[in-house]
Backbone as a ProteinNet text record, in pm:
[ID]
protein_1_A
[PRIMARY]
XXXXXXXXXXXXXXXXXXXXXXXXXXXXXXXXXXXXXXXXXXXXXXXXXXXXXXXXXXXXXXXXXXXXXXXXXXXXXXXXXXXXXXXXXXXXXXXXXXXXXXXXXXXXXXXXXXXXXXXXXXXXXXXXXXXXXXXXXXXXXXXXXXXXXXXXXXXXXXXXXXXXXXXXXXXXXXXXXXXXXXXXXXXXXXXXXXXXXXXXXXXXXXXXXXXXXXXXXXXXXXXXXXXXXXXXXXXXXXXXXXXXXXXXXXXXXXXXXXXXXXXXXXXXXXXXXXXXXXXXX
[TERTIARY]
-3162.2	-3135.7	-3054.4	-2921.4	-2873.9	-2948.2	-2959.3	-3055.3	-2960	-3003.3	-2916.4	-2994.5	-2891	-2956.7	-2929.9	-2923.7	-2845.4	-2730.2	-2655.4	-2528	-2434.1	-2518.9	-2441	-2432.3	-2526.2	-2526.2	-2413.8	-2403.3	-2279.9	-2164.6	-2161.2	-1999.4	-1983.8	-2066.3	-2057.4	-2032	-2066.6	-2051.4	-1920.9	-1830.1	-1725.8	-1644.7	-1642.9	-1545.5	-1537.5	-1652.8	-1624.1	-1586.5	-1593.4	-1546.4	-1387.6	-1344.3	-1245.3	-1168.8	-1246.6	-1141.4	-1147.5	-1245.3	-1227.7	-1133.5	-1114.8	-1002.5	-894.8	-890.7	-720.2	-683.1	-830.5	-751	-751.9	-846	-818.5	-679.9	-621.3	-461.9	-346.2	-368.7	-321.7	-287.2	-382.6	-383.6	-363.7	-416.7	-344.3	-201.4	-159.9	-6.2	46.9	57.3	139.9	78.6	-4.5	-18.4	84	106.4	227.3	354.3	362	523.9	535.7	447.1	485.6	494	444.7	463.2	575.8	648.8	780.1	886.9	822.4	902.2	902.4	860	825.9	917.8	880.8	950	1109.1	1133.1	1279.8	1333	1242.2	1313.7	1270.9	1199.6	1205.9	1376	1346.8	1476.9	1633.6	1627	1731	1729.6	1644.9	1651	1659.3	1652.2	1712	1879.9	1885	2043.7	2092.4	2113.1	2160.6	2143.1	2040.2	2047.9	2122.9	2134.1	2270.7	2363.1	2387.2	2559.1	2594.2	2453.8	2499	2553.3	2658	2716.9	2659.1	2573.2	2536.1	2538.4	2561.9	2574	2425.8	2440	2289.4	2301.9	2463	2471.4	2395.2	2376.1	2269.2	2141.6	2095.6	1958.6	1867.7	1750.5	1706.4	1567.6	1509.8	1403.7	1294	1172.3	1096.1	991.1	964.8	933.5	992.2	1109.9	1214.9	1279	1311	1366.1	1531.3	1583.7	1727.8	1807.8	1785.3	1858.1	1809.4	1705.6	1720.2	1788.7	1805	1925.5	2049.6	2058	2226.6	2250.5	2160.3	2173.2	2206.6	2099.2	2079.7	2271.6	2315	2444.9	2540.8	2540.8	2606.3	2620.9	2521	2495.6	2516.5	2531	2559.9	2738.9	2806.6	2975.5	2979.1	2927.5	2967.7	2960.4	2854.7	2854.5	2901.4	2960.5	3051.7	3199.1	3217.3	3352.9	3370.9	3308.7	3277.7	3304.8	3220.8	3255.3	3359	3442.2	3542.6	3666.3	3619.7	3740.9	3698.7	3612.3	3595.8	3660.7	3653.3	3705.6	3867.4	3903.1	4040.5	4130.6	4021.2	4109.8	4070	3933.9	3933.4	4056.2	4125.3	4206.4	4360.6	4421.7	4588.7	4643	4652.8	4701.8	4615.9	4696.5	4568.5	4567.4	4638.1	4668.5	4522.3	4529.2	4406.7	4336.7	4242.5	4145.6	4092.8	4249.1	4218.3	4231.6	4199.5	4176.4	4065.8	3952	3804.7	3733.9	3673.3	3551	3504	3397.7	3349	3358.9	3525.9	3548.7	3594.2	3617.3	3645.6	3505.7	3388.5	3235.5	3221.5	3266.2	3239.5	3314.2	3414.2	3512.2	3458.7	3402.6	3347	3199.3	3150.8	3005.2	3062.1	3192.7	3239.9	3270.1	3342.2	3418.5	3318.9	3233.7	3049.1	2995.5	2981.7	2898.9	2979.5	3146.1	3196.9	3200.4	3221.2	3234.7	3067.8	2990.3	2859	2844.6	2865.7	2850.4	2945.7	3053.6	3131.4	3056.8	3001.1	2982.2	2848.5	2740.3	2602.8	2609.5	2724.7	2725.1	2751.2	2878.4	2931.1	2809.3	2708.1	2589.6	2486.1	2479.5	2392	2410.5	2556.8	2633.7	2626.3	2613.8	2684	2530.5	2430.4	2286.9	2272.1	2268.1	2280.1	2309.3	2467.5	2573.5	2690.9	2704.3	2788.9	2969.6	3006	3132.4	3288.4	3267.6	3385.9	3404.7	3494.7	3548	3437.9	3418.6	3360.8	3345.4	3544.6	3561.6	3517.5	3547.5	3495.5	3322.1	3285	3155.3	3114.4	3197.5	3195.9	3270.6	3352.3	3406.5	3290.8	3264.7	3145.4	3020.8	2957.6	2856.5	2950.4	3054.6	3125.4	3144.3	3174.3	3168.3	3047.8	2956	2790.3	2773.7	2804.3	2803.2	2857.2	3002.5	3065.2	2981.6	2922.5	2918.1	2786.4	2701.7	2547.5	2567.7	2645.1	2648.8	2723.9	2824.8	2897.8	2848.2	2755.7	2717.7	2603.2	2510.2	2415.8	2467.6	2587.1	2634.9	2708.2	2821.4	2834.7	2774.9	2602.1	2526.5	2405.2	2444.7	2371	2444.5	2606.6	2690.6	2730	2743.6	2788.2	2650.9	2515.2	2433.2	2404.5	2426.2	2345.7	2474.7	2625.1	2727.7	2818.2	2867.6	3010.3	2982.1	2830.8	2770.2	2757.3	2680	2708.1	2793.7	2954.7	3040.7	3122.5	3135	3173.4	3086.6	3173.8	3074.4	3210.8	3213.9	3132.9	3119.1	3006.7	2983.6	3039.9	3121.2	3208	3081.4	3012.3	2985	3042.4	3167.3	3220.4	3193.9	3242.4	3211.3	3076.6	2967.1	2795.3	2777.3	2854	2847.1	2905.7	3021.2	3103.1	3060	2986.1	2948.4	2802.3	2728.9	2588.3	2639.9	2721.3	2691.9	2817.7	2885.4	2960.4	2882.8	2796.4	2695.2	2564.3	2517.8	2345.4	2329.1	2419.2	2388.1	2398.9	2559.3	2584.8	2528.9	2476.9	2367.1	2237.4	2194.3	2079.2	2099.9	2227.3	2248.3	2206.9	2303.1	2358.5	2190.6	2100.5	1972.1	1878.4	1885.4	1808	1842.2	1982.3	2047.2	1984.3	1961.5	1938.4	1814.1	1725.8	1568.8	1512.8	1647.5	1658.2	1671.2	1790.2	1902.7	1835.4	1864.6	1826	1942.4	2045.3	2150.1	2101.4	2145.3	2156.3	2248	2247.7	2377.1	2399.4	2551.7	2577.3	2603.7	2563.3	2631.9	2752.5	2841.4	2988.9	3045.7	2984.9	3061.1	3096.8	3043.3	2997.5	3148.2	3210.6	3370.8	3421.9	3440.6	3527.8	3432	3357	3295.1	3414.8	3405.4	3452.5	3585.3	3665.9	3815.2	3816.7	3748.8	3774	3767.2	3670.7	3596.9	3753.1	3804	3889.4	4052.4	4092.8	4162	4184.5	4063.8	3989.2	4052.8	4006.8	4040.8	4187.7	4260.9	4369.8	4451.5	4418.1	4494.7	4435.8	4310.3	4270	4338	4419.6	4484.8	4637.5	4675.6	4830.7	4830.5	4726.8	4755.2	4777.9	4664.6	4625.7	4704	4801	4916.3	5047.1	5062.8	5133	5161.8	5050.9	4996	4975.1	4925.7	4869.3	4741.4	4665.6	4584.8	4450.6	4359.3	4205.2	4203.4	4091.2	4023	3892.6	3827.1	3670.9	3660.5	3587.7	3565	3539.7	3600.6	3521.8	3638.4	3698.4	3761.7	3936.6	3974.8	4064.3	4220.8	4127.6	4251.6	4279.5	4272.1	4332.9	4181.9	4081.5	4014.7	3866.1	3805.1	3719	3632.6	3599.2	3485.2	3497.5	3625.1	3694.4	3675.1	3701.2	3682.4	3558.7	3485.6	3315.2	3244.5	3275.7	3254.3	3301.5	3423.4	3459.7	3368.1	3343	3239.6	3110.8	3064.8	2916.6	2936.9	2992.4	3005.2	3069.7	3102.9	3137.4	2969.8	2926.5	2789	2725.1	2654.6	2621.8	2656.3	2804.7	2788.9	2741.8	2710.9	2664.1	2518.1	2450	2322.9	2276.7	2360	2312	2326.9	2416	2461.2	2339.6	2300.1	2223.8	2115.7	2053.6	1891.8	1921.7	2052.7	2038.5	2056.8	2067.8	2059.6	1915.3	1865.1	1715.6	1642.1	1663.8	1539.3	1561	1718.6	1785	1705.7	1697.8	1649.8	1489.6	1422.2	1313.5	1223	1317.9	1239	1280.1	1446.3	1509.4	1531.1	1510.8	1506.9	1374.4	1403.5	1279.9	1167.6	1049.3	921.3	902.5	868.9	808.4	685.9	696.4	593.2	427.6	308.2	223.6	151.1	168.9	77.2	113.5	212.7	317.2	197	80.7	65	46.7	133.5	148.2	13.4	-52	-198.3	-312.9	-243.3	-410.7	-405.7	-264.4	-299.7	-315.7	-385.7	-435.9	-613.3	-662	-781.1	-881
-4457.7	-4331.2	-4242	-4178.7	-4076.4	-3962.9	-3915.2	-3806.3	-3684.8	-3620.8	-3456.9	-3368.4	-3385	-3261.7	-3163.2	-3066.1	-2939.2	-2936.7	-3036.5	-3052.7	-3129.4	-3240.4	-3292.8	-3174.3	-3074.9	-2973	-2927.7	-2883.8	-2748.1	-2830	-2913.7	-2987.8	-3020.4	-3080.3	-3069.3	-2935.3	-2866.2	-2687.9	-2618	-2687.5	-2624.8	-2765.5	-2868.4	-2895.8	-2882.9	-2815.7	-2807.3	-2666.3	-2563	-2450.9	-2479	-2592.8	-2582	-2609.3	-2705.6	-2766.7	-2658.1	-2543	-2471.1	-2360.3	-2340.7	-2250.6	-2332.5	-2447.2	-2486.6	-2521.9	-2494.2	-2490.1	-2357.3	-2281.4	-2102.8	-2060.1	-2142.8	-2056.3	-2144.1	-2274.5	-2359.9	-2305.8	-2219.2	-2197.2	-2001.1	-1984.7	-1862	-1846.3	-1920.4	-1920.2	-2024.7	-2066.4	-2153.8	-1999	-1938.9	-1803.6	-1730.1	-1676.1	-1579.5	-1677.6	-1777.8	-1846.8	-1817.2	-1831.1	-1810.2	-1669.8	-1603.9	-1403.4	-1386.4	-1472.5	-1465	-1483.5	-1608.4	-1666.7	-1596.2	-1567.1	-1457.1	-1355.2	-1252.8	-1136.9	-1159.1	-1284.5	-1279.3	-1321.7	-1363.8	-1397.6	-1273.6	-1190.9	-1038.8	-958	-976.1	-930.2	-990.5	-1118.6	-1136.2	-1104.5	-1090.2	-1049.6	-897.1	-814	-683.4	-698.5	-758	-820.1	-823.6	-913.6	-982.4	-916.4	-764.7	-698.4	-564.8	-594.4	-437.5	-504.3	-674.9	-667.7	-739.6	-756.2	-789.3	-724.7	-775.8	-687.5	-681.2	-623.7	-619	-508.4	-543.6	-427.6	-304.9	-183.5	-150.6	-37.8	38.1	109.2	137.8	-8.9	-5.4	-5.2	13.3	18.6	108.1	167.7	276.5	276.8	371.5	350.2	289.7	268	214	261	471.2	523	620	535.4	570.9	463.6	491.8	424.3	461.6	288.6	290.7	435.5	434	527.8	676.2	737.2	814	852.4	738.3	767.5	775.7	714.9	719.2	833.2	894.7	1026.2	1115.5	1140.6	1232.7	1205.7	1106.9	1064.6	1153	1128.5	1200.3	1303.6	1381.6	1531.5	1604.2	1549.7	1587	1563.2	1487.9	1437.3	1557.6	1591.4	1679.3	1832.9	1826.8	1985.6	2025.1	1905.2	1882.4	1955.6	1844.6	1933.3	2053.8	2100.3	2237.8	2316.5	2309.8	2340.1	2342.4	2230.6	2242.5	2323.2	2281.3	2373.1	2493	2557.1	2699.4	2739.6	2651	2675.9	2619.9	2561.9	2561	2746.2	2790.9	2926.6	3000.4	2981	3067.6	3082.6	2950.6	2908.4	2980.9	3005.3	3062.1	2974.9	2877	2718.2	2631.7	2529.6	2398.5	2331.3	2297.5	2280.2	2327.4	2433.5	2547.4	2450	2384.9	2304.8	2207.7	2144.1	2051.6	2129	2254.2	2272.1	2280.5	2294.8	2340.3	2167.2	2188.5	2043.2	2042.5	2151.6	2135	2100.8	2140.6	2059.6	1916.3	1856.4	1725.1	1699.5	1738	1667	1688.3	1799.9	1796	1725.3	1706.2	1602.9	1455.2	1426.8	1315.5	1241.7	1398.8	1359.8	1391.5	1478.1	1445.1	1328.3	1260.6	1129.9	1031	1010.2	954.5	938.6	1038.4	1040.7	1039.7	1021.1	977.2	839.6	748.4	623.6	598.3	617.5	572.7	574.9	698.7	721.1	600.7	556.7	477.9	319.9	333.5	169.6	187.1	259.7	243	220.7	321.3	299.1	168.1	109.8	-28.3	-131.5	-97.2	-220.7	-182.3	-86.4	-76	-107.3	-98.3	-166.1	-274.8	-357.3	-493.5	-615.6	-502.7	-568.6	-643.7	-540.9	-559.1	-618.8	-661.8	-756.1	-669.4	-677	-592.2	-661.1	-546.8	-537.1	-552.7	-459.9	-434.9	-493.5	-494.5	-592.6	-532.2	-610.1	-589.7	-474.7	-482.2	-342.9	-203.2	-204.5	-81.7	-27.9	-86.9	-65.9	-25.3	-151.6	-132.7	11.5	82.9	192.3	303	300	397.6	404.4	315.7	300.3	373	350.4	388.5	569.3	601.8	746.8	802	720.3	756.9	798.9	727.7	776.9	884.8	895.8	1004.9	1126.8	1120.8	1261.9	1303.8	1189.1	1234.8	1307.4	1218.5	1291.7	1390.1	1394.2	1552.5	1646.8	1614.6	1763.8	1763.5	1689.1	1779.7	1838.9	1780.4	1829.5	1949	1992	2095.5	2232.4	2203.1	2227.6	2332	2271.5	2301.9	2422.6	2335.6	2435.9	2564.9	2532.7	2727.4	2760.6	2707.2	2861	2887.5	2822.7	2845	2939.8	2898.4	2972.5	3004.2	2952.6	3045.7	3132.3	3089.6	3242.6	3373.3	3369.9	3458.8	3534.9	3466.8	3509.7	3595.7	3565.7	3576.3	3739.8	3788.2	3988.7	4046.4	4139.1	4148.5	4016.7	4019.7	3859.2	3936.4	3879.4	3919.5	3857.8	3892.2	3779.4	3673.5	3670.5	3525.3	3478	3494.8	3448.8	3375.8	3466.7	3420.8	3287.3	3280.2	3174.5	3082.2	3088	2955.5	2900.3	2980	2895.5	2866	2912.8	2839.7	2706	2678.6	2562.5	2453.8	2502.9	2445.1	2378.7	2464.2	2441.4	2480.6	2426.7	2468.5	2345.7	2368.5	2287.4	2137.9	2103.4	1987.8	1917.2	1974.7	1916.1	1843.5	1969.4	1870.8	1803.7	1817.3	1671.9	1542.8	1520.3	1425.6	1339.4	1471.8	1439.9	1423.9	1438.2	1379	1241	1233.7	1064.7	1000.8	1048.8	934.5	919.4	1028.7	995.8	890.2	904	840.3	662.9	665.5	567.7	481.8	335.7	216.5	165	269.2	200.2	273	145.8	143.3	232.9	303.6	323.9	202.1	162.2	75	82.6	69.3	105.5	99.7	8.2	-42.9	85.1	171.8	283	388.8	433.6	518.8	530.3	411.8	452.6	546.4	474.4	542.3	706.6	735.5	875.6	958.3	900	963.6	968.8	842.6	861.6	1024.1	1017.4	1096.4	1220.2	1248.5	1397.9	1441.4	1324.2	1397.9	1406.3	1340.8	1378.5	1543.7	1541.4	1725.4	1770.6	1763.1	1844.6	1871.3	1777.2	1735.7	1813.4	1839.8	1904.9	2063.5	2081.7	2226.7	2258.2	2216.2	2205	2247.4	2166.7	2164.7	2329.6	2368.9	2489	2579.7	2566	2725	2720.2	2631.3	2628.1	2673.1	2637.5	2674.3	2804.8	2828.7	2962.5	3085.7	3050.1	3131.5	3236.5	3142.1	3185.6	3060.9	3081.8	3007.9	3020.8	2902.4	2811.9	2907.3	2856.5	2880.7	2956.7	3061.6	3169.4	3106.2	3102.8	3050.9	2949.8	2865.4	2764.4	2764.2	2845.9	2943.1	2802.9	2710.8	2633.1	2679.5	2849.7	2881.7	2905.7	2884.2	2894.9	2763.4	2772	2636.1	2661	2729.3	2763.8	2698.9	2692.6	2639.2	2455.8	2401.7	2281.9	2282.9	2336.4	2305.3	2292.8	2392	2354.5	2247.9	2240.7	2061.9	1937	1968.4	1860.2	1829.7	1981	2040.1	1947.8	1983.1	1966.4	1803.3	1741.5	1587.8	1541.1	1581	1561	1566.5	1665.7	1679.4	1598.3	1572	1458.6	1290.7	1264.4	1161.4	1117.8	1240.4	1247.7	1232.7	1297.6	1298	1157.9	1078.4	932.6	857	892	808.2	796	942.9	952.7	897.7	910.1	880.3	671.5	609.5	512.5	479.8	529.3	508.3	516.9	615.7	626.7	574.8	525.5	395	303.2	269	103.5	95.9	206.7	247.1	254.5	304.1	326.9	249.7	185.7	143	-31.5	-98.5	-232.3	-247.5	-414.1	-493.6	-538.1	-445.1	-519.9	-612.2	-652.1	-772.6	-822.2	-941.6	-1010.1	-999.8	-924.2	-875	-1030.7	-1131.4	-1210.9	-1253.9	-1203.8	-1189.4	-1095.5	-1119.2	-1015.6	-1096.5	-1064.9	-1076.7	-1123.4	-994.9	-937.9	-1081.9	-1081.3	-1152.1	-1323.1	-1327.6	-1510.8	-1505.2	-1437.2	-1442.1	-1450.4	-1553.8	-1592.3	-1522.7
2909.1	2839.7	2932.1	2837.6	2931.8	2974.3	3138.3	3187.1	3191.9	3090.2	3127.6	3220.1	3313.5	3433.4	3437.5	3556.9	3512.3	3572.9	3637.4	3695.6	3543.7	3502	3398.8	3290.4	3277.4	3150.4	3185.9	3319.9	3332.9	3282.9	3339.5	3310.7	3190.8	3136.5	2957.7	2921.3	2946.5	2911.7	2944.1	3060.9	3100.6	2998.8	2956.2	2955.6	2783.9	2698	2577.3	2590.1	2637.5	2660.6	2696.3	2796.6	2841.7	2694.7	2610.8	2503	2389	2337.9	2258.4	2320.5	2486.2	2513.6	2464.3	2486.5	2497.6	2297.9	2217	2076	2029.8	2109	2054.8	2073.1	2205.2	2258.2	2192.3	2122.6	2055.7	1886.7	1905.2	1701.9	1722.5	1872.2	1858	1896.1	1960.5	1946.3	1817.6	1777.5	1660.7	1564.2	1541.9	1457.5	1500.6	1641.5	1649.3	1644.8	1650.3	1587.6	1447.3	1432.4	1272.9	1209.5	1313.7	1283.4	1292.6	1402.8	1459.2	1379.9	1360.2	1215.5	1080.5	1020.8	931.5	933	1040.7	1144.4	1113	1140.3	1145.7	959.5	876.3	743.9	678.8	717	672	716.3	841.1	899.2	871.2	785	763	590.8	506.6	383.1	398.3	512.2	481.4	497.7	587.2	650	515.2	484	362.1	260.9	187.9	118	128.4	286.8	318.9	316.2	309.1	331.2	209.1	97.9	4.1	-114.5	-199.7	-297.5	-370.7	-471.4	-599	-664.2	-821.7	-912.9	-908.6	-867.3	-841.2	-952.7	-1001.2	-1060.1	-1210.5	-1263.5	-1363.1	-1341.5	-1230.9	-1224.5	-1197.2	-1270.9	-1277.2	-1236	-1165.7	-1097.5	-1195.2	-1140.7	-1216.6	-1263.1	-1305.6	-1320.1	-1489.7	-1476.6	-1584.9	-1672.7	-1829.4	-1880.5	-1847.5	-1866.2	-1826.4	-1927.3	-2055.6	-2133.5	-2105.4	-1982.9	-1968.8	-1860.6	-1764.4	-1683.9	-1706.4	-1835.8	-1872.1	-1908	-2044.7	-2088.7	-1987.3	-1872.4	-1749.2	-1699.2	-1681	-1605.8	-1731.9	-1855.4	-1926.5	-1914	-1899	-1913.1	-1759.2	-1668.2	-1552.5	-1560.6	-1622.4	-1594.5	-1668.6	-1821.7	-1878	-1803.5	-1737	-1638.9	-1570	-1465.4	-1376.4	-1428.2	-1506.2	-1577.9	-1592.9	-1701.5	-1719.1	-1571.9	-1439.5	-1361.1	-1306.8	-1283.6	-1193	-1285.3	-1433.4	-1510.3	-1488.4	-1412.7	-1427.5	-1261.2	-1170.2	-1065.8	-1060.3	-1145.8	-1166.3	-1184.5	-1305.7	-1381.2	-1194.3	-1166.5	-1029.3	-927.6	-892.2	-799.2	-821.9	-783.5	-755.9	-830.2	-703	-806.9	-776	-815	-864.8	-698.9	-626	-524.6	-414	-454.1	-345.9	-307.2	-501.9	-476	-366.8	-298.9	-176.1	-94.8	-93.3	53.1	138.5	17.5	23.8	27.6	159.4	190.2	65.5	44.3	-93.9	-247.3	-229.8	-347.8	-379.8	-207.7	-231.6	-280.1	-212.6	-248.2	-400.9	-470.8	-607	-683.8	-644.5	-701.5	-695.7	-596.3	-563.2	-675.5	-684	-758.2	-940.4	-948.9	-1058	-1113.9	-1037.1	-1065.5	-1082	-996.4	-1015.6	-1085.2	-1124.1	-1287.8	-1394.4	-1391	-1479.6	-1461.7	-1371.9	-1341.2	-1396	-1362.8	-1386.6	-1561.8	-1602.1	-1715.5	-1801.8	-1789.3	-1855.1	-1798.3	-1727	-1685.7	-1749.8	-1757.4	-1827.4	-1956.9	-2039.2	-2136.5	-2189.6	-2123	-2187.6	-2100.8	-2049.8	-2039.3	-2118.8	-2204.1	-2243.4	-2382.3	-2429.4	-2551.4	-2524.5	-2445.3	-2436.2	-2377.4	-2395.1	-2428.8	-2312.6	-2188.7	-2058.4	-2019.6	-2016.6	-1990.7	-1902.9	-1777	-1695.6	-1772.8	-1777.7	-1882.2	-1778.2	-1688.7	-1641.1	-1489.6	-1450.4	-1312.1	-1205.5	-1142.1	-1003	-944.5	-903.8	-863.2	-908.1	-1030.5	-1042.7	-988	-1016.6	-1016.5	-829	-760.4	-599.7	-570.6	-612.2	-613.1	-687.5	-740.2	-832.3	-721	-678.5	-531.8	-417.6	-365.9	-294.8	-327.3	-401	-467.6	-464.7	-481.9	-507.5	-352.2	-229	-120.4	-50.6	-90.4	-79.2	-158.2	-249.5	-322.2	-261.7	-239.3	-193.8	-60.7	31.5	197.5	205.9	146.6	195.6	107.8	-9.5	-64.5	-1.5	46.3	138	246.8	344.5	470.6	406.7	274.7	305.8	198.1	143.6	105.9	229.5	323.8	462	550.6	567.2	592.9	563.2	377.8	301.2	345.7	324.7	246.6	429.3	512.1	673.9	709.1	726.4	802	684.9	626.6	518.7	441.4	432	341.9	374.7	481.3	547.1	603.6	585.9	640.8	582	434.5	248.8	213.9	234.5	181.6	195	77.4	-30.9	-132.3	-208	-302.2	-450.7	-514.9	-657.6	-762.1	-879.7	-941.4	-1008.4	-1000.6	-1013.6	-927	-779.9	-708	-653.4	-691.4	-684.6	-802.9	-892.8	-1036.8	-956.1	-907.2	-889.5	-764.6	-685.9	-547.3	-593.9	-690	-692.4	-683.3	-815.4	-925.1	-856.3	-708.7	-627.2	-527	-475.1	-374.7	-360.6	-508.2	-512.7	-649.7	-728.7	-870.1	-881	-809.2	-797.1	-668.4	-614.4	-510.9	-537.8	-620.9	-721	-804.2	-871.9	-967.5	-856.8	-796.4	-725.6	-611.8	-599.6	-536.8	-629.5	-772.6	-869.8	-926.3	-941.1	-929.8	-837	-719.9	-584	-574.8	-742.5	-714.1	-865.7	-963.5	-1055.5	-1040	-959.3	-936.2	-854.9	-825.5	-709.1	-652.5	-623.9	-530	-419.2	-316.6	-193.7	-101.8	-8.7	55.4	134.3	182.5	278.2	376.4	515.9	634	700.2	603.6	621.6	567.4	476.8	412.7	553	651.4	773.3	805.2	828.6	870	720.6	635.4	535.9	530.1	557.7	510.5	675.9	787.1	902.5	877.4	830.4	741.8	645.1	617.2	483.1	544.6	691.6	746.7	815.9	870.2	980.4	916.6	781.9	695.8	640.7	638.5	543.3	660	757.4	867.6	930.9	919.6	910.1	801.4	667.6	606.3	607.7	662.9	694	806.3	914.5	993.3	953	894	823.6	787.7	719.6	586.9	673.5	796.6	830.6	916	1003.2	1126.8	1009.9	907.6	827.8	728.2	723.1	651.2	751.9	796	936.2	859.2	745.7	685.1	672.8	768.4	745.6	611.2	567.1	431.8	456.5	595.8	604	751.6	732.8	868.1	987	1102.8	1205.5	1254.7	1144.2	1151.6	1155.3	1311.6	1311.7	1353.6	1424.4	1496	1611.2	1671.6	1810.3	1900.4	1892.8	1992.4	2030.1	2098.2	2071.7	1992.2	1953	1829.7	1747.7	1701	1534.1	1590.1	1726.6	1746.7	1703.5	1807.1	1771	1641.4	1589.3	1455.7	1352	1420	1331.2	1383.8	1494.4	1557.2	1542.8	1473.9	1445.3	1298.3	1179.7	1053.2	1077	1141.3	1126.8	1231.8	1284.6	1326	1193.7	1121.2	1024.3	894.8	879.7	769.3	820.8	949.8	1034.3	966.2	1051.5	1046.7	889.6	780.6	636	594.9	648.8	622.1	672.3	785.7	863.9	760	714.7	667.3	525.1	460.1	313.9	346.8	414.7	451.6	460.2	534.4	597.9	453.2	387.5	227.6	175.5	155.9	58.3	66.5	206.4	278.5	247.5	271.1	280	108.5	39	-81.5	-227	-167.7	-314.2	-252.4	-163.4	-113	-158.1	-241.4	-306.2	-156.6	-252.2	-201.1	-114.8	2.3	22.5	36.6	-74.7	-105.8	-46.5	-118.9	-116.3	-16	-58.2	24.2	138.3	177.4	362.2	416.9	431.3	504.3	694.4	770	929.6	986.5	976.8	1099.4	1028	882.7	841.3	930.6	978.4	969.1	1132.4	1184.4	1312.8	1305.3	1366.1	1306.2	1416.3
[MASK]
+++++++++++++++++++++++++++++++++++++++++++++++++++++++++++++++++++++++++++++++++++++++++++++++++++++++++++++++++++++++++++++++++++++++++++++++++++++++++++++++++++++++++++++++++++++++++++++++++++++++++++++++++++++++++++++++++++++++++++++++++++++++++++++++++++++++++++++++++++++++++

């Protein structure tokens, strides 16, 4: 008969200990390979959903029916209008209009919700069958970006510094700058609470194209005119730099965060039974 002593106990004791260490660190690592693994097909399905193209313009949150986003898109192109035809009769000439940041941004969220509005409609005729070329639609997202970031950046700008600068206030003047820079702001931030497009991060150059253009022809006028657009923004001293640097900072940062909530709140779910922490035993 085998005699268990207490020399043979210990060693029986260390070497099944030794073998449940070497399958605890065996099954606890092949668990974090596979976290790892995981980790990275999460990380490449965000990849691949920022650099992928898809139609997002028809798609409406999931708190809402599609036809009340279309309606809502209607009724905002139609207000839009209305507006800018009222800042047309405002203007000298028609020309003025580009001179003002702000009205490229309203122009932007005009054109938006007309592009949107014409593409919802013909999918919603066409028994949700996307109707029209590609392009368009990649241009309409593209606009959707433009109109969201520069009307919060220069939403931030009038009511914090140009407002203040602007006295006496005309009431035309108080009408046409609400619904310039108070109205079409909230359109455009109720779309982005309506809407499931994405911003894209490839857009970041074309928004900085577009900042230092503005600036560029706010440049031209007032070396030419020898008459400023916006107070402050004189061309002869560094102030007027700084502030171009301040306000192209500012449309940055608005890009950055409307990216981040995009990614954050309008990118599909992942899969409820992924959960990481649980497959560690």
């Amino acid at each position: 008969m085998f005699n268990i002593n207490n020399s043979n106990y210990s060693l029986i004791k260390q070497i099944t200990y030794q073998d449940f260490s070497i399958s605890h660190h065996l099954q606890l690592y092949t668990s974090i390979q596979n976290i790892l693994q995981n980790q990275d097909l999460i990380l490449n399905k965000f990849e691949m959903l920022q650099k992928s193209e898809e139609n997002r313009v028809n798609k409406n949150a999931k708190f809402i029916k599609f036809e009340t986003l279309l309606i809502f898109r209607i009724i905002a192109f139609i207000y839009m209008t209305w507006v800018l035809v009222q800042s047309h009769f405002y203007m000298e000439y028609f020309e003025k209009n580009f001179l003002y940041f702000s009205l490229w941004g309203n122009y932007a969220v005009y054109f938006y919700f007309g592009f949107t509005s014409i593409e919802n409609v013909s999918y919603f005729l066409n028994h949700s069958t996307q109707f029209y070329h590609d392009s368009f639609w990649k241009v309409t997202q593209l606009l959707y970006t433009i109109a969201l970031v520069f009307q919060l950046s220069i939403f931030a700008l009038f009511w914090v510094f140009t407002f203040t600068k602007i006295v006496p206030f005309r009431s035309d003047d108080s009408f046409l700058n609400i619904n310039l820079h108070a109205v079409s702001v909230f359109l455009i931030i109720i779309d982005l609470v309506l809407n499931q497009i994405i911003i894209k991060r490839k857009h970041f150059t074309i928004l900085l194209v577009i900042c230092i253009l503005y600036f560029i022809v706010n440049f031209g006028f007032v070396y030419g005119s020898e008459q400023f657009i916006y107070p402050g923004i004189t061309w002869d001293n560094l102030i007027s730099y700084a502030l171009v640097v301040v306000s192209i900072g500012l449309v940055s940062i608005s890009f950055w965060i409307c990216v981040y909530l995009t990614e954050k709140l309008k990118i599909a779910e992942i899969p409820k039974d992924l959960n990481l922490l649980g497959q560690i035993q």
